[in-house]
GULO-957994 format. One record per residue (C-alpha): residue number from 1; y negated, z, x negated. Coordinates in steps of 0.02 Angstrom, whole numbers, plus 50000, padded with zeros to 5 digits. Each point is the difference from the previous one (the first is absolute). Layout:
// GULO-957994
+------+-------+-------+-------+
| resi |     y |     z |     x |
+------+-------+-------+-------+
|  NUM |     Y |     Z |     X |
...
+------+-------+-------+-------+
***
This chain:
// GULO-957994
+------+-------+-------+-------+
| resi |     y |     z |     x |
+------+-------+-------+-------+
|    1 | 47124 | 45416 | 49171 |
|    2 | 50062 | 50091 | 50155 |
|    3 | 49960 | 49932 | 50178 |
|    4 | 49892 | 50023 | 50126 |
|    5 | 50093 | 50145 | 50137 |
|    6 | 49985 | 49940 | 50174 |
|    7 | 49854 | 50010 | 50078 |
|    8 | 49942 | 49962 | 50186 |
|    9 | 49793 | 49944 | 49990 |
|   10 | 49891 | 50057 | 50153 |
|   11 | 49987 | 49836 | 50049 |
|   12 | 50207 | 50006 | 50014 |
|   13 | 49950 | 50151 | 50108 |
|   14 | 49888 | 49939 | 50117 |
|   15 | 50134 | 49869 | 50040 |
|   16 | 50087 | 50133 | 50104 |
|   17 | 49861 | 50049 | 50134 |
|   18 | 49992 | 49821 | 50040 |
|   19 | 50185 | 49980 | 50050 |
|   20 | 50067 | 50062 | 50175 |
|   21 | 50122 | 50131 | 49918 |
|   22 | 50023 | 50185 | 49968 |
|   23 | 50047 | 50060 | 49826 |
|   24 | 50146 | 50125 | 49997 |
|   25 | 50100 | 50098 | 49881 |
|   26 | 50194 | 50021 | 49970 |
|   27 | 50104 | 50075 | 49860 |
|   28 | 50115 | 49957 | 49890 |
|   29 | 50040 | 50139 | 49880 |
|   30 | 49842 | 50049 | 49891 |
|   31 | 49915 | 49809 | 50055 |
|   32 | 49878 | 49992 | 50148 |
|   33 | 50010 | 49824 | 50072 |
|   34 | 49891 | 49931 | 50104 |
|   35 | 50014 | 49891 | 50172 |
|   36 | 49888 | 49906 | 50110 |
|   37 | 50041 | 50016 | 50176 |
|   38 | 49944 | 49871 | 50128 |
|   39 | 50057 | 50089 | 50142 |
|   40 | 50044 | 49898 | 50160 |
|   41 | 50108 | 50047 | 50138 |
|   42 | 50164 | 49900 | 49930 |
|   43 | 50158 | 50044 | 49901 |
|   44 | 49926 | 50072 | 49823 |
|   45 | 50020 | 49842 | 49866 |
|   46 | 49994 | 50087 | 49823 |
|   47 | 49928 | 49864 | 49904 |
|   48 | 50049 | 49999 | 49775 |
|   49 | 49880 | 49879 | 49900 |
|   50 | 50046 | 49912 | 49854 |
|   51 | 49985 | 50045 | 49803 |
|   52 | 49822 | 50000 | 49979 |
|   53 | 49959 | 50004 | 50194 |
|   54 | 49895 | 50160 | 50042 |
|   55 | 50030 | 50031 | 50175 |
|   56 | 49818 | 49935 | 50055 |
|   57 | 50054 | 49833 | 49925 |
|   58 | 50106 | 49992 | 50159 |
|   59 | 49864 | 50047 | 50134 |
|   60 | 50002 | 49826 | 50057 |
|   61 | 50175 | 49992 | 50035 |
|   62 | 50003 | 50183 | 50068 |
|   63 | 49850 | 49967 | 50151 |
|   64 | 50079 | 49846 | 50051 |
|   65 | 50156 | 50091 | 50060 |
|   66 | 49912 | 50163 | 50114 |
|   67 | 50047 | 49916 | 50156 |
|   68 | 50190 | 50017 | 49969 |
|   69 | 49999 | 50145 | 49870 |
|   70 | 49941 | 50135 | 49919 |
|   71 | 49969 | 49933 | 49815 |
|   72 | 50007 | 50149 | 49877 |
|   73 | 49973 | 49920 | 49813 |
|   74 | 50055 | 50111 | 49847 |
|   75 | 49905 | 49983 | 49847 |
|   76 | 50172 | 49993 | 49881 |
|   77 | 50007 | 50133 | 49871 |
|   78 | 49882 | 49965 | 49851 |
|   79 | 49888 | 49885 | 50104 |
|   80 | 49852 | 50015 | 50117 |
|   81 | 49951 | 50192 | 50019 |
|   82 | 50172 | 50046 | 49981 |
|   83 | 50067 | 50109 | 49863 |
|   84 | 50090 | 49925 | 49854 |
|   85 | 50145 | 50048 | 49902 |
|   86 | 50183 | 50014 | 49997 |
|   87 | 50139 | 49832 | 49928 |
|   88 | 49926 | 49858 | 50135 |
|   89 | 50172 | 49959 | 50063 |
|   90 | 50062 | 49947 | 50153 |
|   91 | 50095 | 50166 | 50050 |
|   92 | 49852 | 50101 | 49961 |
|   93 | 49897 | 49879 | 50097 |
|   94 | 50090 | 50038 | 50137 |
|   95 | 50009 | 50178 | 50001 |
|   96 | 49822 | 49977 | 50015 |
|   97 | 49989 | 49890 | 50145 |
|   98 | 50136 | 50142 | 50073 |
|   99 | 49894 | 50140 | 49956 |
|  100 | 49853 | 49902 | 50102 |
|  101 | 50109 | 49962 | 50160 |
|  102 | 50047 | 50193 | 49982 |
|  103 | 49828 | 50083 | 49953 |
|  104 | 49883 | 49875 | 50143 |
|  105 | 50145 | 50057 | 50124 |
|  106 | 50047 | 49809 | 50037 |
|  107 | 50128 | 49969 | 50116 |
|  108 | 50123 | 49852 | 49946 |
|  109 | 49862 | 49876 | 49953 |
|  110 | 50004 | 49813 | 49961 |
|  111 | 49994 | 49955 | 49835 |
|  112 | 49923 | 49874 | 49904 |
|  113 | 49962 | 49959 | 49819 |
|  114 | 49927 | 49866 | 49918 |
|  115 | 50088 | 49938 | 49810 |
|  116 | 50031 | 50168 | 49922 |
|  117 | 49962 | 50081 | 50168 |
|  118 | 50145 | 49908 | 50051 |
|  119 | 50108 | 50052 | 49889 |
|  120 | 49963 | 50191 | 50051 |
|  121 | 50028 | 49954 | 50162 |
|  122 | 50180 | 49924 | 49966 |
|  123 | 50036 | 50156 | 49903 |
|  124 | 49926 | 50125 | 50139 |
|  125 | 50113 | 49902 | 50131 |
|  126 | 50145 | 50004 | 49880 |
|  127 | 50013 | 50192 | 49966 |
|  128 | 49958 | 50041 | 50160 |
|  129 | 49922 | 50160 | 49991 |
|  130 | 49867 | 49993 | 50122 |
|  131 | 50016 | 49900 | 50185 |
|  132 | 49946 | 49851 | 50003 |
|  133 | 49979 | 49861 | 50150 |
|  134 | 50018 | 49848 | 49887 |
|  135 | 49916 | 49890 | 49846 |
|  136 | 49902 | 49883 | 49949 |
|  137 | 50006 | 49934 | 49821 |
|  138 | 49883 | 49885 | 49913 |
|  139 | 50017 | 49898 | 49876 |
|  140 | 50107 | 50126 | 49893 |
|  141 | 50022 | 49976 | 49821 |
|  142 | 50206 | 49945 | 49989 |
|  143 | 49981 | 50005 | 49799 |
|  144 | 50115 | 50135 | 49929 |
|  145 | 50157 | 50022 | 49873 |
|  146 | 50060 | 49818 | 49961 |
|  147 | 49880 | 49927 | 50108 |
|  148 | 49862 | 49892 | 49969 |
|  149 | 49835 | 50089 | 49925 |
|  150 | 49850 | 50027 | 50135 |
|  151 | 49902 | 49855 | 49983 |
|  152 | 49828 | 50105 | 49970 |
|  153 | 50003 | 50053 | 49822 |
|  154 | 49964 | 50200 | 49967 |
|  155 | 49838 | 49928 | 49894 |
|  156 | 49931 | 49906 | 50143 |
|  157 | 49972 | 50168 | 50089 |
|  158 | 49939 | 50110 | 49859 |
|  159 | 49892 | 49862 | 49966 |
|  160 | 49917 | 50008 | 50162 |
|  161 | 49998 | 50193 | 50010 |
|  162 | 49906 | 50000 | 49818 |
|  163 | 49875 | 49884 | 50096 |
|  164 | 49984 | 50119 | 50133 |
|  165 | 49981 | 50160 | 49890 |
|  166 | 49863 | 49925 | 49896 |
|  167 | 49911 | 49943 | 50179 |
|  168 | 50045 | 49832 | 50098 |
|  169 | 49944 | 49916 | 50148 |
|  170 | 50053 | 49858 | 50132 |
|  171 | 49969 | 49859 | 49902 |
|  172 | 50126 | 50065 | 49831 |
|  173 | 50128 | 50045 | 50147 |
|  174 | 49986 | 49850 | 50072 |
|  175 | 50046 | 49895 | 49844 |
|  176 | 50173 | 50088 | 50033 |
|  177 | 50006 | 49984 | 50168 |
|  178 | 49902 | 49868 | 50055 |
|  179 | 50067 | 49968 | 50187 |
|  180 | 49973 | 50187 | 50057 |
|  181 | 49864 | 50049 | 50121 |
|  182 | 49839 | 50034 | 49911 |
|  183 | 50007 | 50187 | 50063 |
|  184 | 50170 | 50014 | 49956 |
|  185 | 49941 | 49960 | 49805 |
|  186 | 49852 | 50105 | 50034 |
|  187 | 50129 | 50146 | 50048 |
|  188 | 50115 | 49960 | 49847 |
|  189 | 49839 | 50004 | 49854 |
|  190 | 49966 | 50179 | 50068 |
|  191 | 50175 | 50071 | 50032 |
|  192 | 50100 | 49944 | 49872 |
|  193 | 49956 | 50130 | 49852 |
|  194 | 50054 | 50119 | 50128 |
|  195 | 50170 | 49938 | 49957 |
|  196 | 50091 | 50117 | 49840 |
|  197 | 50047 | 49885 | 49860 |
|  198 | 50171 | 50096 | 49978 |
|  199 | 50042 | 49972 | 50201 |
|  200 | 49971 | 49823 | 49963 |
|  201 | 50088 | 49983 | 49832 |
|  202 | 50149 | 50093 | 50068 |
|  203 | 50013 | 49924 | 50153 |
|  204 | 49999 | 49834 | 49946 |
|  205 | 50140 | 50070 | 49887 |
|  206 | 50095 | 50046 | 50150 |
|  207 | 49968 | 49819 | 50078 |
|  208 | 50129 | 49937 | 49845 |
|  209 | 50117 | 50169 | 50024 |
|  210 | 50021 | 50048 | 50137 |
|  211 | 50103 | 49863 | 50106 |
|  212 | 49939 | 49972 | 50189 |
|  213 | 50153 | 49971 | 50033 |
|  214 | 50089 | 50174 | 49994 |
|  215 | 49894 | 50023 | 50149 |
|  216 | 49959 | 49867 | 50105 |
|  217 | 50177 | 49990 | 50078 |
|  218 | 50000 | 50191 | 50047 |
|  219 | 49847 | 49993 | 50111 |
|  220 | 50011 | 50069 | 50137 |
|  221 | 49959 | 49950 | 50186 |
|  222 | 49884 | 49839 | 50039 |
|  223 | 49935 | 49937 | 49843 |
|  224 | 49893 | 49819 | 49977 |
|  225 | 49957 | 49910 | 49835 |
|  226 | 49840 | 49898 | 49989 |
|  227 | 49976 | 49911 | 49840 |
|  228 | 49860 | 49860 | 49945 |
|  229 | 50069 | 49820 | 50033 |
|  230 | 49931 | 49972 | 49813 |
|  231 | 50040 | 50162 | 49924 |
|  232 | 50061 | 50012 | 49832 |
|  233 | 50076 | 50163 | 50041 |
|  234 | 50118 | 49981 | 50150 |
|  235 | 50061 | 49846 | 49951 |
|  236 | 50141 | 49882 | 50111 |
|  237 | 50143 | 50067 | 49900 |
|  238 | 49928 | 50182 | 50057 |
|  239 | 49972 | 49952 | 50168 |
|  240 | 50196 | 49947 | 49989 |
|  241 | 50051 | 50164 | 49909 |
|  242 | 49908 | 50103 | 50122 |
|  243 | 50076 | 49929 | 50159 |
|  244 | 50173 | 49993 | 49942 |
|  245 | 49985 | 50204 | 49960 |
|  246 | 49904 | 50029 | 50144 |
|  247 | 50042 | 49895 | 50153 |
|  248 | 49948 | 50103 | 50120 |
|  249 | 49798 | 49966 | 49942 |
|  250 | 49877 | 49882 | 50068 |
|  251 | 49916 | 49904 | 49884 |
|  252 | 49848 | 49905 | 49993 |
|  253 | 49894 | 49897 | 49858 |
|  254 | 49810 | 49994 | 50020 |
|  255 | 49934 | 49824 | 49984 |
|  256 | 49880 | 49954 | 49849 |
|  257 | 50004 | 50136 | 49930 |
|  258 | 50079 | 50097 | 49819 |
|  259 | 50063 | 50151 | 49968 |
|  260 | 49821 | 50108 | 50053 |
|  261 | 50033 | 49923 | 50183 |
|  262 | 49837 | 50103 | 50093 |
|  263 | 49893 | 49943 | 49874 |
|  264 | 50049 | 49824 | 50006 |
|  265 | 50028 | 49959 | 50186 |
|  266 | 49928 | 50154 | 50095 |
|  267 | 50033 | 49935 | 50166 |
|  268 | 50176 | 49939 | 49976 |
|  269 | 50051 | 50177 | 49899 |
|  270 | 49937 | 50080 | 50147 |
|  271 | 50085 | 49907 | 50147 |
|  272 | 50157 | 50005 | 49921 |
|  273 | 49988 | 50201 | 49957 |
|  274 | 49946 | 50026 | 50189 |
|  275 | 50145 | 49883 | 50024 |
|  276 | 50131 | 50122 | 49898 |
|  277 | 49938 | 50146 | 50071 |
|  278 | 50001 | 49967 | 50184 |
|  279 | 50188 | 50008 | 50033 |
|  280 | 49988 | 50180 | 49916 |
|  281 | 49865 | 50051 | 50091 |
|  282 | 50088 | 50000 | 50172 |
+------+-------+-------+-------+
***
């Protein structure tokens, strides 16, 4: 029996006339992507999400930050109301975020990604095609070729994207993530069948193919790494790899908290981001 295509409810919808942002539209070959942009008189921070993070998932990380940015979050191809499509890998993820910097007319923004956000960050820094003032990576996944496997199994997530196809609500998300902010779990039950089964399914491929590694040491200019003190993902032996390849990086683990590190410490995520960004916002 085939699945469900995506599908954004009007509930979903209504989400965005209650947040302080303005939707906007880039390119990327044949796919329309779409942004929210916080505005704010500050350096332009283009904000990446994770792999089943529409960009309104991220509203409460973006409206925290207007006083020393300008937050722009991209809805990642096949996710929010952006279009789908294309292999899901990391160097066509990042023509994308290119084609975005290029087609909003942004001049050498921040960036920052969260888990496979951060990975397109490390890979935009890396091939430097676009300016950039510096990076912040979260919590990226350091699984790859001879690596240990991501710790979240591919089923976990197609079995919470069948929940949210077939309808779910804050109580079934919170059975998976219990410790996140209530409208955080509210914003996940409506967003996530906005999320294309293939993105996920191929990305989380990628996650065990594609090596952080080949990039992380290229990045260019200022570049910070925040990971969860508990996360399963950046691990100590990461944490090790990382600095040894890329000495030049500040680093900087967020107390009680695992690998989704806004979700589960909100205000510590947040003072150390603000705390990564403000040398690069001088």
């Amino acid at each position: 029996m085939p699945h469900p295509q995506r599908s954004v409810p009007q509930s979903a919808l209504a989400d965005l006339a209650d947040i302080p942002a303005t939707s906007r539209w880039a390119r990327s070959g044949t796919a329309r992507l779409h942004v929210l942009d916080y505005g704010g008189a500050g350096p332009t921070l283009l904000m990446l999400p994770g792999i089943t993070s529409p960009a309104v998932t991220m509203d409460f990380v973006a409206r925290e930050l207007t006083d020393l940015v300008r937050p722009l979050v991209v809805d990642v191809r096949g996710r929010g109301l952006s279009d789908g499509g294309g292999a899901y890998r990391l160097e066509e993820y990042a023509e994308d975020t290119e084609a975005v910097v290029a087609g909003l007319g942004l001049h050498r923004p921040l960036l920052f990604g969260h888990s496979m956000g951060a990975r397109i960050v490390a890979a935009v820094a890396a091939r430097g095609k676009v300016a950039t003032a510096g990076s912040v990576l979260a919590d990226p996944p350091m699984s790859g070729p001879g690596r240990a496997a991501y710790p979240t199994r591919l089923a976990a997530f197609l079995d919470q994207l069948t929940q949210a196809e077939r309808g779910t609500d804050a109580d079934e998300v919170a059975a998976s993530w219990p410790r996140w902010p209530r409208r955080e779990q509210e914003l996940r039950a409506r967003w996530l069948a906005s999320c294309e089964r293939r993105a996920i399914t191929a990305t989380h491929e990628g996650f065990e193919t594609e090596d952080f590694f080949d990039w992380w040491p290229a990045v260019a200019g200022p570049a910070a790494l925040l990971y969860g003190a508990d996360s399963p993902v950046v691990t100590a032996d990461g944490v090790a790899e990382a600095r040894a390849l890329l000495p030049s990086a500040a680093f900087a683990a967020v107390p009680d908290a695992g690998h989704m590190i806004f979700w589960d410490n909100p205000p510590a995520a947040l003072a150390a981001l603000r705390a990564a960004l403000r040398p690069m916002t001088g």
